[in-house]
Structures are given as structure tokens and as C-alpha cells.
CHARMM internal coordinates of N, CA and C (Angstrom, degrees):
IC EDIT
DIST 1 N 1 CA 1.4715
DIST 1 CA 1 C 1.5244
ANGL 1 N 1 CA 1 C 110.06
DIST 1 C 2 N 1.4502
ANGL 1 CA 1 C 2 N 123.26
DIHE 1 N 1 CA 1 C 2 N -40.08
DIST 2 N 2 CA 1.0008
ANGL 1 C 2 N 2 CA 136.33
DIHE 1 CA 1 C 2 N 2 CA 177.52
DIST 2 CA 2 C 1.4972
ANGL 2 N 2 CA 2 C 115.46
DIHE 1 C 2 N 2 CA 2 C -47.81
DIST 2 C 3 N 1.2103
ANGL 2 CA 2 C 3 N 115.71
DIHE 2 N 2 CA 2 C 3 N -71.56
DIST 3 N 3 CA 1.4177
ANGL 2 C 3 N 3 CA 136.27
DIHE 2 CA 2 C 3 N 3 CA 147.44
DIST 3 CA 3 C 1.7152
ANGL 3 N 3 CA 3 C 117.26
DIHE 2 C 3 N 3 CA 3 C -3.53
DIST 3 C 4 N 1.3543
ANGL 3 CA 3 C 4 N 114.70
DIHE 3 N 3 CA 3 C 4 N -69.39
DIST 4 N 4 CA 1.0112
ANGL 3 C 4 N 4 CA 131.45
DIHE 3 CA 3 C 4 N 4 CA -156.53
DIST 4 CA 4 C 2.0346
ANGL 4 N 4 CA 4 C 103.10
DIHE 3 C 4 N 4 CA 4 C -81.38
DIST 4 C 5 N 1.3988
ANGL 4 CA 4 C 5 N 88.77
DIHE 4 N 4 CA 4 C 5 N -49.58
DIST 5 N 5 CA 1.8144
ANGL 4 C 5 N 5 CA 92.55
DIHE 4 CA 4 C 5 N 5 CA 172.26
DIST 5 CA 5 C 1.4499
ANGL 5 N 5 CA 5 C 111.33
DIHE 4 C 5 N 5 CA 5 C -69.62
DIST 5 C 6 N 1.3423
ANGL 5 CA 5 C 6 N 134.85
DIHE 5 N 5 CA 5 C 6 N 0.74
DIST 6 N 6 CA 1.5618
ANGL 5 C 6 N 6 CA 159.47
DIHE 5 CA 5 C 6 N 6 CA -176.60
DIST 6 CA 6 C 1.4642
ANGL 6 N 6 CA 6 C 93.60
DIHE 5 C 6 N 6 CA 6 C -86.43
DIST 6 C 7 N 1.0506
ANGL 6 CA 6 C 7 N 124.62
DIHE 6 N 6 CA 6 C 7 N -54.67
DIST 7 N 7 CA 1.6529
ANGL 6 C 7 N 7 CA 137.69
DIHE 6 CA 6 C 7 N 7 CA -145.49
DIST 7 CA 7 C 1.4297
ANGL 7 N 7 CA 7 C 108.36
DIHE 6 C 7 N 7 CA 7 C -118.82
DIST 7 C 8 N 1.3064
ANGL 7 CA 7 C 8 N 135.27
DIHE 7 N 7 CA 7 C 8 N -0.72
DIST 8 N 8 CA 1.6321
ANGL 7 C 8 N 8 CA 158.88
DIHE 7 CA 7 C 8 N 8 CA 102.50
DIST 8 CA 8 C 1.4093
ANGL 8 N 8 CA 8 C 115.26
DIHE 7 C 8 N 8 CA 8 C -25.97
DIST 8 C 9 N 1.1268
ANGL 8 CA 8 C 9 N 101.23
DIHE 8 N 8 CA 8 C 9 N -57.22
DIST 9 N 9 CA 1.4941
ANGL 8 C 9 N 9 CA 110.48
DIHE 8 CA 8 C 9 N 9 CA -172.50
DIST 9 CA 9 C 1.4685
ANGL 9 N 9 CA 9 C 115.06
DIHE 8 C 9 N 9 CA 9 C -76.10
DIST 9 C 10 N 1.0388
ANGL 9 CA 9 C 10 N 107.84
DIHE 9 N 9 CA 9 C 10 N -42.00
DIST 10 N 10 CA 1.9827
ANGL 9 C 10 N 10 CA 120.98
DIHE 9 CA 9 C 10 N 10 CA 165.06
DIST 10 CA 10 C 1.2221
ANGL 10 N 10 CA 10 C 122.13
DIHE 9 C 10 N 10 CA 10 C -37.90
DIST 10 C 11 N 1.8554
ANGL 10 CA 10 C 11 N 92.73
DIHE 10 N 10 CA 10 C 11 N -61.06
DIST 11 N 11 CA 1.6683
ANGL 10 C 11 N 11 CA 120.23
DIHE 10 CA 10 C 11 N 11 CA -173.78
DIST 11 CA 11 C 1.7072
ANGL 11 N 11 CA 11 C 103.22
DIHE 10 C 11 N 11 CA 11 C -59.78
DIST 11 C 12 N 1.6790
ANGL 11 CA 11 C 12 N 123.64
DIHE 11 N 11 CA 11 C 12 N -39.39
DIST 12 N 12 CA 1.5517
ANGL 11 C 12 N 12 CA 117.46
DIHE 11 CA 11 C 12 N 12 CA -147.96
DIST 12 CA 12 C 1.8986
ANGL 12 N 12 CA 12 C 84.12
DIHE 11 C 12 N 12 CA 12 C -85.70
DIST 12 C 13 N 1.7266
ANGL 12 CA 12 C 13 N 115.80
DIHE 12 N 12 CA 12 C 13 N -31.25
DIST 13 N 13 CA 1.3930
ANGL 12 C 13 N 13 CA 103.44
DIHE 12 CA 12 C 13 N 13 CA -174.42
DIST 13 CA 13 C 1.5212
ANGL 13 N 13 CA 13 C 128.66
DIHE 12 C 13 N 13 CA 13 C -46.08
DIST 13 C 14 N 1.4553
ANGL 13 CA 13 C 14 N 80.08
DIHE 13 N 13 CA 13 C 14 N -63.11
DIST 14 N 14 CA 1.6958
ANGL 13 C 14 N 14 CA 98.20
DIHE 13 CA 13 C 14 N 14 CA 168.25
DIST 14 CA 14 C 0.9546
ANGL 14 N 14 CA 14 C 121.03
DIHE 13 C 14 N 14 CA 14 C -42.37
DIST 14 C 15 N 1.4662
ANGL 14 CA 14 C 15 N 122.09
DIHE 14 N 14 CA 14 C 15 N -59.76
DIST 15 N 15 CA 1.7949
ANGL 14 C 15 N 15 CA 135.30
DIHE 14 CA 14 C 15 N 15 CA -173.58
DIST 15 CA 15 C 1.6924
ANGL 15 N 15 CA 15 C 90.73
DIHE 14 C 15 N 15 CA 15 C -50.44
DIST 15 C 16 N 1.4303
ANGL 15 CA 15 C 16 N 106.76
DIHE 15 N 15 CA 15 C 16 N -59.48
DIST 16 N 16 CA 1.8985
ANGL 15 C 16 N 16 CA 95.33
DIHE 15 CA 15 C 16 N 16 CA -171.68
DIST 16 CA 16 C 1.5536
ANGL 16 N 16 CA 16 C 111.89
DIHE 15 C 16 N 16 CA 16 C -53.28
DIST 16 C 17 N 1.4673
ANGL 16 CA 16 C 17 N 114.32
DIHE 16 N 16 CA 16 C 17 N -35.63
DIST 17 N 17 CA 1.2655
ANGL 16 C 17 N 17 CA 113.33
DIHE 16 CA 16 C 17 N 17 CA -179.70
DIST 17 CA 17 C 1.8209
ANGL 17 N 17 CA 17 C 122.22
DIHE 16 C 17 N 17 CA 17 C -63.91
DIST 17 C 18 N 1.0144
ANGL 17 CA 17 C 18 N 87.88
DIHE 17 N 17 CA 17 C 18 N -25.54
DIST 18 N 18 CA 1.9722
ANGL 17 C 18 N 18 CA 92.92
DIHE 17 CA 17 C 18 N 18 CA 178.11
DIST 18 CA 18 C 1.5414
ANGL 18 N 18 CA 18 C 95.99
DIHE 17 C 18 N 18 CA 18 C -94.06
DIST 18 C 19 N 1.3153
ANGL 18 CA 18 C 19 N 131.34
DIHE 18 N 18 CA 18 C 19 N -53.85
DIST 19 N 19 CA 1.8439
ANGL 18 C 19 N 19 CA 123.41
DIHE 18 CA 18 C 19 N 19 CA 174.97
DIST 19 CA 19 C 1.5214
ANGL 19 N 19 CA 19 C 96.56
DIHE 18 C 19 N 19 CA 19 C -37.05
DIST 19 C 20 N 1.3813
ANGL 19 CA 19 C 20 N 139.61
DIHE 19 N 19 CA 19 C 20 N -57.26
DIST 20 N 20 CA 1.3545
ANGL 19 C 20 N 20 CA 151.97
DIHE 19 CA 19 C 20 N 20 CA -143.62
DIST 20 CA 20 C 1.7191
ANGL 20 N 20 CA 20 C 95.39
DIHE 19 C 20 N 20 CA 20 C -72.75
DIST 20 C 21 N 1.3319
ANGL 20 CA 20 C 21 N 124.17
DIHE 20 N 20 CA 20 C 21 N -58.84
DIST 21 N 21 CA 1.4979
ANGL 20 C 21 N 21 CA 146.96
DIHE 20 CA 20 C 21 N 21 CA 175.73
DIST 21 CA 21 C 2.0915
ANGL 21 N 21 CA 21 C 100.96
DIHE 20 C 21 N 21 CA 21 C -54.06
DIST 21 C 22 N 1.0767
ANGL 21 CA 21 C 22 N 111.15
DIHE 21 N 21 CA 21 C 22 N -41.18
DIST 22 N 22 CA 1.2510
ANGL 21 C 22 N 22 CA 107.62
DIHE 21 CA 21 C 22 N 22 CA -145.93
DIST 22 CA 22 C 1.5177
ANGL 22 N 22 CA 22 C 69.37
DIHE 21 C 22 N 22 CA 22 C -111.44
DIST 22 C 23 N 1.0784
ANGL 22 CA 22 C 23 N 152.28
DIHE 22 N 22 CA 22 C 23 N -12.76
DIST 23 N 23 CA 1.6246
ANGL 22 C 23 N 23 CA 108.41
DIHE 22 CA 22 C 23 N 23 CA 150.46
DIST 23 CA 23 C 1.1075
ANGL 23 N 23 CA 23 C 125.98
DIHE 22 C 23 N 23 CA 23 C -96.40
DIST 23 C 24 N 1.1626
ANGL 23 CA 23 C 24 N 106.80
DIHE 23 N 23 CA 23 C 24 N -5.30
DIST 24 N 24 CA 1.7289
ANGL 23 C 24 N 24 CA 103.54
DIHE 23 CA 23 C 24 N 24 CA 179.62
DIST 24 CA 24 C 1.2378
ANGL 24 N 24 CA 24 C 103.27
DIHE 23 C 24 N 24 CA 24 C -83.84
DIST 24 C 25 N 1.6370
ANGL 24 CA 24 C 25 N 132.75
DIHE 24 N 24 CA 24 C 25 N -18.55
DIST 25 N 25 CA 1.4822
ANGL 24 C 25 N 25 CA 124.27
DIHE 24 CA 24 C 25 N 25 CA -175.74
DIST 25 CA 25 C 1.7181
ANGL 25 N 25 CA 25 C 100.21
DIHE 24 C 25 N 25 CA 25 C -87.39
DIST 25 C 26 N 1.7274
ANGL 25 CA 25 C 26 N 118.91
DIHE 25 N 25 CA 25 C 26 N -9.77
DIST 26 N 26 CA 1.5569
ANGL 25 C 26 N 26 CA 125.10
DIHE 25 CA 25 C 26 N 26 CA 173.34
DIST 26 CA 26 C 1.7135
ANGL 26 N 26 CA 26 C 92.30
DIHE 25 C 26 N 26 CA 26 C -63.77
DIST 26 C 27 N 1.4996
ANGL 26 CA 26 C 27 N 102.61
DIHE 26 N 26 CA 26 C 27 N -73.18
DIST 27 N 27 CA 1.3961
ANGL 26 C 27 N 27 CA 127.73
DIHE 26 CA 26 C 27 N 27 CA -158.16
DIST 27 CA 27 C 2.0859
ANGL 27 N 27 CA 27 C 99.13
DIHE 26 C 27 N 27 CA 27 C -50.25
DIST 27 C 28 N 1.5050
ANGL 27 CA 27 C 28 N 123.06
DIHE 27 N 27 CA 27 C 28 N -31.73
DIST 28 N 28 CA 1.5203
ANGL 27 C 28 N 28 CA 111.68
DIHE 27 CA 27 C 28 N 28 CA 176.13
DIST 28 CA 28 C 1.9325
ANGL 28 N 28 CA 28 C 108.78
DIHE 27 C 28 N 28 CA 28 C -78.19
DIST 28 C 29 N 1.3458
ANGL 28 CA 28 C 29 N 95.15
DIHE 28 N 28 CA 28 C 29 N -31.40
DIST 29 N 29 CA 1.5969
ANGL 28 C 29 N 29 CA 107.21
DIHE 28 CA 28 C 29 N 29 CA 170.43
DIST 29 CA 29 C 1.6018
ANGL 29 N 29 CA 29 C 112.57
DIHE 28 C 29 N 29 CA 29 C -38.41
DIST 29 C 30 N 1.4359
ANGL 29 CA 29 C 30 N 95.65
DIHE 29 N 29 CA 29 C 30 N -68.49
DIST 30 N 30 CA 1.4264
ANGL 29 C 30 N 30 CA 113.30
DIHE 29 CA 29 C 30 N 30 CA -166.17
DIST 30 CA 30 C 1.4345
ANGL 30 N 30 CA 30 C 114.53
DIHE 29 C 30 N 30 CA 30 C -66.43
DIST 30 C 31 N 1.3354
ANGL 30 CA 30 C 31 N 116.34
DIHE 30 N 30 CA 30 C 31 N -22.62
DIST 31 N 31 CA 1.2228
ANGL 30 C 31 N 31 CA 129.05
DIHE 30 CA 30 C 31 N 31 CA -168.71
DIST 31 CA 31 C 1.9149
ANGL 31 N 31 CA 31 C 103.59
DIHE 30 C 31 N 31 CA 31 C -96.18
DIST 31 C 32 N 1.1620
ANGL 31 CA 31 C 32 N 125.47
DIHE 31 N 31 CA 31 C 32 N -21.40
DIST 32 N 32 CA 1.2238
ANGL 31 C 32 N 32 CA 159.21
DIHE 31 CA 31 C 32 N 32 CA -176.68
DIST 32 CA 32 C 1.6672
ANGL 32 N 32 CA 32 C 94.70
DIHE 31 C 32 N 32 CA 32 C -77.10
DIST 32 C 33 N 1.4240
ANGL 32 CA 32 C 33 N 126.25
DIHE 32 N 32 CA 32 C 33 N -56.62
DIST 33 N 33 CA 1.3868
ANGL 32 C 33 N 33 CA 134.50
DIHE 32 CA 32 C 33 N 33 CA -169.42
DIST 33 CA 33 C 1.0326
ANGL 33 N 33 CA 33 C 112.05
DIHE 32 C 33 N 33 CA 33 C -113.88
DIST 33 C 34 N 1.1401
ANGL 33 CA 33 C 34 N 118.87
DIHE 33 N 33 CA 33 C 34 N 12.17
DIST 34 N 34 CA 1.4780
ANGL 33 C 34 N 34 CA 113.23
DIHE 33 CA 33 C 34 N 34 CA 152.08
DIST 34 CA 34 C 1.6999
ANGL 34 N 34 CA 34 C 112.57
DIHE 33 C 34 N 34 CA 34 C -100.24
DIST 34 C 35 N 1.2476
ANGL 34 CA 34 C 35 N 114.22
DIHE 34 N 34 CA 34 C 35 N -27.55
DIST 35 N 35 CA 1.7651
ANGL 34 C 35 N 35 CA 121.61
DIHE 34 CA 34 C 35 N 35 CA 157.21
DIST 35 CA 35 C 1.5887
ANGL 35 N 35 CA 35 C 114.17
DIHE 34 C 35 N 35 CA 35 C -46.36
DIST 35 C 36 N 1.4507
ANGL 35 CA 35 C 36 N 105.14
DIHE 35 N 35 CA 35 C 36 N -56.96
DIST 36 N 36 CA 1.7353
ANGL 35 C 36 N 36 CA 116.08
DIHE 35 CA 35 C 36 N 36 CA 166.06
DIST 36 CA 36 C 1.2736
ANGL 36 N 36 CA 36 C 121.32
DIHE 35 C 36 N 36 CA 36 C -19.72
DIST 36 C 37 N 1.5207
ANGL 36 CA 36 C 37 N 100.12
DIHE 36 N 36 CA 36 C 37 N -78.77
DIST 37 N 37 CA 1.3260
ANGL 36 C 37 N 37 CA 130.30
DIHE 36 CA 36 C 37 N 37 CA -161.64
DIST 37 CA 37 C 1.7333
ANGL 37 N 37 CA 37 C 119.27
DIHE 36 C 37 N 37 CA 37 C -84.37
DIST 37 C 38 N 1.3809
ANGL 37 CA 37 C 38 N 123.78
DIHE 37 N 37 CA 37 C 38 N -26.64
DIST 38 N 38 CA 1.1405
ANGL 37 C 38 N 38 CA 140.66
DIHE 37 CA 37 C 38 N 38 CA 137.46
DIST 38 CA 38 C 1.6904
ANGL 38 N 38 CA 38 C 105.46
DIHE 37 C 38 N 38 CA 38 C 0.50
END
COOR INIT
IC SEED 1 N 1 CA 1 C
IC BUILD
């Protein structure tokens, strides 16, 4: 059991770490096309 809530815990870091990446590369996008379109 130990193990497994170990390897949960790994998986949710990472996952926050790429959600974390992948909005801030939304959020330079958006901010990028709104300069554009301006």
C-alpha cells in the first residue's frame, strides 16, 4: 500500500508540474495575441 500511495504521489507532482508549464506557455500565447491583434 505504501508503495502504491508513493507512486500516486510522484505521478500527481509531475502532472502539477506539466499543468504548471502548459499554462504558462497558454498564458505567453495569449498574451503574445493579444499584442497581434491589438
Amino acid at each position: 500500500l505504501k508503495t502504491i500511495v508513493g507512486a500516486l504521489i510522484q505521478s500527481v507532482k509531475k502532472l502539477s508540474d506539466v499543468m504548471i508549464l502548459t499554462v504558462f506557455c497558454l498564458a505567453v500565447f495569449a498574451l503574445i495575441g493579444l499584442q497581434l491583434f491589438m
